[in-house]
GUGU-232844 format. One line per 4 residues: their letters; for each residue x, y, z of N, C-alpha, C. Coordinates in steps of 0.05 Angstrom, whole numbers. Atoms other than C-alpha are relative to their C-alpha. Layout:
BEGIN
a = X,Y,Z,X,Y,Z,X,Y,Z | ...
//
This chain:
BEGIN
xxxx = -12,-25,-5,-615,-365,-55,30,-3,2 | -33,0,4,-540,-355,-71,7,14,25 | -12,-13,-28,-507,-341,-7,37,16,-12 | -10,-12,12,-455,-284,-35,23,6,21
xxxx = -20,-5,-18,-422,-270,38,-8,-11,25 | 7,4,-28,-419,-297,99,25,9,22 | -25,-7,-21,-375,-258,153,-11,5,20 | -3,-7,-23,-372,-248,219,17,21,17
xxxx = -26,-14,-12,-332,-193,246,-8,11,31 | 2,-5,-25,-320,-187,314,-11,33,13 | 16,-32,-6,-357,-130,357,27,19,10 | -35,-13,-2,-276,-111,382,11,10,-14
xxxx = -11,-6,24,-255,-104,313,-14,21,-10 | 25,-26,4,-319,-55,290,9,14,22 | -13,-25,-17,-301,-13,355,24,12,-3 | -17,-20,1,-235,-3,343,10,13,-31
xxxx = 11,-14,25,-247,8,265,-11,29,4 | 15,-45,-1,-292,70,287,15,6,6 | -13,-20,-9,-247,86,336,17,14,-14 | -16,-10,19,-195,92,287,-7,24,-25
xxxx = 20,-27,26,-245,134,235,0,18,22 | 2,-22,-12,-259,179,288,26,9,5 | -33,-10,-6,-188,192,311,9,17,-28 | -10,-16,31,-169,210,239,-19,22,-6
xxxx = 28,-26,2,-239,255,236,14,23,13 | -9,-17,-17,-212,285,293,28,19,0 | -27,-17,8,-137,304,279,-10,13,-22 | 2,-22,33,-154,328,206,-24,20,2
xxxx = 20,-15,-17,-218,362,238,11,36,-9 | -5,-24,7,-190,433,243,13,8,-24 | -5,2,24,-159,423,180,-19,-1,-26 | 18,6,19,-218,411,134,-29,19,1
xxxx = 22,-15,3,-274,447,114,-21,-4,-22 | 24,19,4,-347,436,81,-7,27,-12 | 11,-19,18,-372,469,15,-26,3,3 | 41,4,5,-442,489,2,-8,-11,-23
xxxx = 14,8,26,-479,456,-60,17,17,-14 | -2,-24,11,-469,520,-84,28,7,-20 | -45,9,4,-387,521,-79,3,-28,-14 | -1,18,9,-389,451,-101,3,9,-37
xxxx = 12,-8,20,-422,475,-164,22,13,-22 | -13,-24,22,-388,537,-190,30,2,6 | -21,7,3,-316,521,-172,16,-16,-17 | -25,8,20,-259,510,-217,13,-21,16
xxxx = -11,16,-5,-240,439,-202,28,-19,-10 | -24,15,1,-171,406,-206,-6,-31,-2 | 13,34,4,-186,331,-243,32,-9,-14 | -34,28,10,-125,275,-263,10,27,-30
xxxx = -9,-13,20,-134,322,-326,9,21,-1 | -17,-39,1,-110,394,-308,20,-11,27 | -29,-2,-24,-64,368,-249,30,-4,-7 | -29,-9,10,-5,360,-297,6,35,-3
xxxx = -3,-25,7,-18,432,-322,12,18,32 | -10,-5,-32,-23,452,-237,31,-1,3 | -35,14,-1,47,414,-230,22,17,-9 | -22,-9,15,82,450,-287,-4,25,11
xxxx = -11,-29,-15,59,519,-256,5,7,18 | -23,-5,-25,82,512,-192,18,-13,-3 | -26,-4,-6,139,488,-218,22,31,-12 | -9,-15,16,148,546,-265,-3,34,21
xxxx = -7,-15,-19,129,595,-208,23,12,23 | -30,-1,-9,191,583,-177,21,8,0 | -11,-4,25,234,578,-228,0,27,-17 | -4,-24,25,209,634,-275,-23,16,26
xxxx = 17,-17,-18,185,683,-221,-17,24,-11 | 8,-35,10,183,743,-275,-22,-7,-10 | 36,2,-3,116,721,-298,-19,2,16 | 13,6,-20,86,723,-235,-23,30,-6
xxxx = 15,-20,3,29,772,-244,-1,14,42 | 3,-13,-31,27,817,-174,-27,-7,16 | 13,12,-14,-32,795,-148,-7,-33,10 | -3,33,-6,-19,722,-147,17,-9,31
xxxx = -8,5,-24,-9,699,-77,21,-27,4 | -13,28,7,43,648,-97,10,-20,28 | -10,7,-44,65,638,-10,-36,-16,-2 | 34,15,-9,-18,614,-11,-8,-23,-19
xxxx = 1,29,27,-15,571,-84,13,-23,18 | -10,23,-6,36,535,-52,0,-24,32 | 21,8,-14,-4,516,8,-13,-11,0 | 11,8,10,-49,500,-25,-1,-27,-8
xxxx = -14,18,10,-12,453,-66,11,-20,13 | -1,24,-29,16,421,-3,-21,-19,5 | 20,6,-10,-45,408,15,-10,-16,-17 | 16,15,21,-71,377,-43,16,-23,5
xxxx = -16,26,-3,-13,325,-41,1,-5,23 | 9,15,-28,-23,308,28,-18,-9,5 | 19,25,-19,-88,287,39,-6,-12,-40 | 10,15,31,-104,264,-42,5,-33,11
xxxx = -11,27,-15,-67,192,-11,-29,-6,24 | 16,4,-19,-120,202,48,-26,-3,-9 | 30,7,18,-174,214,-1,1,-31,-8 | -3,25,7,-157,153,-40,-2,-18,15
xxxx = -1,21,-17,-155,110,14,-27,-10,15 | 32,-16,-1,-223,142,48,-17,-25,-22 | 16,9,20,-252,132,-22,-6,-35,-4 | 1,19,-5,-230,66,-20,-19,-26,18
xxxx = 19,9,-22,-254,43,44,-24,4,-4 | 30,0,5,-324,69,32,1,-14,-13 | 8,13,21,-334,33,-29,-7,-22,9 | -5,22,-7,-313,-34,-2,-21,6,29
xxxx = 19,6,-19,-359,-14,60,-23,-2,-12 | 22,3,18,-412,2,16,-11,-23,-13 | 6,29,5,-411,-61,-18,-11,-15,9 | 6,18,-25,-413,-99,40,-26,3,7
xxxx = 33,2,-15,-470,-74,70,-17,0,-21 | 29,7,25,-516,-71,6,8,-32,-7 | 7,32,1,-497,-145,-6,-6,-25,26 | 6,12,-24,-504,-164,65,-35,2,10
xxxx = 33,-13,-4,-569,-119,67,-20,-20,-23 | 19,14,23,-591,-154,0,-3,-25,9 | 2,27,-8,-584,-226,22,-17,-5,22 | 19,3,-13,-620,-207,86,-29,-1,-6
xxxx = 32,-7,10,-677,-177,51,-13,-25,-21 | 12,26,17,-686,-241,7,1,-17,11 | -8,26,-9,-675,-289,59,-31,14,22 | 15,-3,2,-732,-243,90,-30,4,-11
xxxx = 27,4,18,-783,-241,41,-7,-27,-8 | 12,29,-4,-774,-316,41,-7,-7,16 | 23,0,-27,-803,-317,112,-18,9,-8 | 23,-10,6,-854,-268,93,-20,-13,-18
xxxx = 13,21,13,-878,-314,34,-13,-23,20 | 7,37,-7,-876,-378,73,-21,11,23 | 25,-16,-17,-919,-325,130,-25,-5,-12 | 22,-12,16,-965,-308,80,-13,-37,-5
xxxx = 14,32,8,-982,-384,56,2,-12,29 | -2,15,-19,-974,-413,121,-32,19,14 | 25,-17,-13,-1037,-355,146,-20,-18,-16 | 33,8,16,-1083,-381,91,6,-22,6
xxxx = 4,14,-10,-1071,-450,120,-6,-1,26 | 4,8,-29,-1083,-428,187,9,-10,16 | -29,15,-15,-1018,-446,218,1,18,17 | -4,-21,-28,-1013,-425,286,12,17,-3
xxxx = -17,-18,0,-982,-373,297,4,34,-28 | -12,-14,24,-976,-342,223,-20,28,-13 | 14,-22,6,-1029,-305,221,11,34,14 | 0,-28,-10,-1012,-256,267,34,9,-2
xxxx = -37,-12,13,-938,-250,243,-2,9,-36 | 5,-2,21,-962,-247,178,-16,37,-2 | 19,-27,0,-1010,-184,193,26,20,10 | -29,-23,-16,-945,-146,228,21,7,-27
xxxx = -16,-16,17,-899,-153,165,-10,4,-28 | 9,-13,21,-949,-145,112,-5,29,2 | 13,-34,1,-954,-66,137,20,4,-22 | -21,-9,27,-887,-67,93,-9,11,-23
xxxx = 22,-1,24,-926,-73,33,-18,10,-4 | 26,-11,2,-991,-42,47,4,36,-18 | -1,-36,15,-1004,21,-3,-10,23,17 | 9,-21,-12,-1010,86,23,-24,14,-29
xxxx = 17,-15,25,-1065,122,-18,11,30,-3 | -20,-29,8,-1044,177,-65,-20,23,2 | 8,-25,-4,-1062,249,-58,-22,1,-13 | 23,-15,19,-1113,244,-114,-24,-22,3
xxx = 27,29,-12,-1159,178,-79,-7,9,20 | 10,1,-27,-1167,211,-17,-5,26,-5 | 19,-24,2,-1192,279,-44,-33,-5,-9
//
């Protein structure tokens, strides 16, 4: 078994890591708000590829005001727009962090789970020799495995 990571991080360091996630939860908190599927969906999204176009019309909003069609809330675009360049850095960073947490724990998780199923093997052969003990450790993490029967064996 390839040993891929081996860290240790202190239980001090993980507390004040959250704390720090929470703190930032917390200030940006009344600031942020949570689409439905729905909104996700059918909204006109701003990607690397239309945010030059964005750019050039608030700068041209400015600038060339007489186009402004009257219903355009240009005081709320540019709000908006704020907003976008302020947390995008926070996103990226965010995004960042997950990933690299993500990682971590699926390769930390993976190495456990294969460094467990090599117990469970050596369980399993150590029962059919009748090694103290193995039997009845063996019967506890074979429920893992045990099939559930499907809807159409138990009618």
């Amino acid at each position: 078994m390839e040993n891929r990571i081996s860290i240790e991080i202190p239980d001090a360091d993980l507390s004040a890591a959250l704390d720090h996630i929470n703190a930032a939860r917390a200030i940006l908190a009344p600031f942020l708000i949570a689409l439905t599927p729905d909104d996700r969906r059918t909204i006109p999204k701003m990607s690397d590829g239309t945010r030059p176009f964005v750019e050039k019309v608030m700068d041209y909003v400015v600038s060339e005001p007489q186009f402004l069609p009257p219903f355009l809330p240009v005081a709320e675009m540019q709000k908006d727009w704020k907003a976008v360049n302020g947390l995008e850095p926070l996103l990226k960073a965010a995004n960042l962090l997950c990933d690299n947490l993500s990682d971590t724990v699926m390769l930390a998780g993976s190495e456990t789970l294969e460094g467990g199923l090599g117990y469970y093997n050596t369980t399993k052969y150590a029962a059919r020799l009748n090694a103290p003990n193995a039997k009845g450790i063996y019967e506890d993490l074979k429920k893992r495995f045990n099939k559930k029967p499907s809807a159409s064996k138990t009618e």
